[in-house]
C-alpha positions in Angstrom: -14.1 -0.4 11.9 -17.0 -2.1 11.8 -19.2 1.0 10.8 -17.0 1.8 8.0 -17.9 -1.5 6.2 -20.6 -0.3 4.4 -19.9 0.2 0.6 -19.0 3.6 -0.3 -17.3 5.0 2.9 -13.9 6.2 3.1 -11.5 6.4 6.3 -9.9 9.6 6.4 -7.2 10.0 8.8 -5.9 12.6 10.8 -3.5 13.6 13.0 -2.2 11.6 15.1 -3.3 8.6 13.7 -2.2 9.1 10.1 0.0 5.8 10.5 -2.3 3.4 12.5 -5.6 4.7 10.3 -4.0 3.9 6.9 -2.8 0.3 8.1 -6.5 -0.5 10.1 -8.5 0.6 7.7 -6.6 -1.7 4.8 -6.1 -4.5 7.2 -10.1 -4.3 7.0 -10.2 -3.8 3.3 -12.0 -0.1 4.0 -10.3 2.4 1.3 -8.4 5.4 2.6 -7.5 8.5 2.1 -4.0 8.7 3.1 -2.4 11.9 3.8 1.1 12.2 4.5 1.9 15.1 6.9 5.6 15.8 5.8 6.6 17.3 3.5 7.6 15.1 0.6 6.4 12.3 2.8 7.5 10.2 5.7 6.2 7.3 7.4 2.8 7.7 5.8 4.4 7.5 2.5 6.1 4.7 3.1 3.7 2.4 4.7 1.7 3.6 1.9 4.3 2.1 -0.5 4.6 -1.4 1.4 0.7 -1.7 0.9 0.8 -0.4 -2.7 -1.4 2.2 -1.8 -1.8 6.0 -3.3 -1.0 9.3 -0.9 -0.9 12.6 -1.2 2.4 13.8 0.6 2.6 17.6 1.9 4.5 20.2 0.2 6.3 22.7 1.5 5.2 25.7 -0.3 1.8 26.6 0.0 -1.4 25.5 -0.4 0.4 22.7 1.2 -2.2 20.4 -0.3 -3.3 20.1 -4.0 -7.1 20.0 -4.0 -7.2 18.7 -7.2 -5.2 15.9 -6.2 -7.2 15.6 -2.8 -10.5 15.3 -5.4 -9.1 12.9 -7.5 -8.1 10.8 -4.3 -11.3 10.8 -2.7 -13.4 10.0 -5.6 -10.8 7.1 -6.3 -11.4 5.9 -2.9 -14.9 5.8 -3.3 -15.0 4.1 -6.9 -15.6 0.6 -7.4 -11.8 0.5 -8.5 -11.0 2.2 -5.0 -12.9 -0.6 -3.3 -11.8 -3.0 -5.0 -8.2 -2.1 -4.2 -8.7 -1.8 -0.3 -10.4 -5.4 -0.6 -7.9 -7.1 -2.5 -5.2 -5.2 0.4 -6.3 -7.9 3.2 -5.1 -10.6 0.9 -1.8 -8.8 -1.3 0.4 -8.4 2.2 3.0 -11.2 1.2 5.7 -12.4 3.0 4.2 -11.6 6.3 5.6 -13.3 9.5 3.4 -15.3 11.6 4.2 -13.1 14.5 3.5 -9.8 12.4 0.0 -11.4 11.6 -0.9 -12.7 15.0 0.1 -9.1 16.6 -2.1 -7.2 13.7 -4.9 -9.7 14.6 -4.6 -9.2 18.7 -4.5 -5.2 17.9 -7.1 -4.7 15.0 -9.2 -8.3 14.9 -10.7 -9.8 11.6 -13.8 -7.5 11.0 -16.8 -9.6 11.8 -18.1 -9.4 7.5 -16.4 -11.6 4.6 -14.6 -8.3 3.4 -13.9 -10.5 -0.1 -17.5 -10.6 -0.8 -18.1 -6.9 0.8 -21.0 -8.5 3.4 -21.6 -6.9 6.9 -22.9 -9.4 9.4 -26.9 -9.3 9.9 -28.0 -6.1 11.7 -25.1 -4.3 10.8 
């Protein structure tokens, strides 16, 4: 995650790490676009929902996707708004077990920058 923490980039997931993407990469305060494979959504969706954060779900019909939607997503991601969003994610997880946080930690440690103040660590 660590090369992601540059402003302006964007974790896009894909299969099959739809799920673990969209959590790591807002764990880390790094905006995503979240895509939800299923039609009318699934897991995706509804981790999605638990962080607050907007996905485009599948539809059954084709185009599957909407590419205005995807547009307006990705330039969302990418706008200061975006960011700020992912970075204020790290801190808005409430009600969080001790356990839940010391496994997320022991899977996907802090990133080594102050993600608050948007810093990456010297030479990086």
């Amino acid at each position: 995650m660590t090369e992601l923490a540059h402003p302006g980039r964007v974790l896009v997931t894909g299969w099959p790490s739809f799920l673990h993407g969209l959590v790591l990469a807002l764990k880390n305060g790094i905006p995503v676009l979240a895509v939800d494979p299923v039609a009318g959504g699934a897991k995706v969706a509804a981790q999605a929902a638990a962080w607050d954060w907007p996905v485009l779900t599948a539809r059954a019909e084709n185009p599957v996707l909407d590419r205005g939607e995807l547009d307006h997503l990705w330039a969302w991601c990418r706008s200061p708004e975006g960011i700020d969003r992912a970075r204020s994610a790290v801190r808005a997880v409430p009600g969080t077990p001790a356990l839940t946080t010391d496994l997320l930690h022991a899977v996907a440690p802090p990133a080594p920058w102050d993600v608050a103040a948007g810093k990456a660590p010297a030479g990086g």
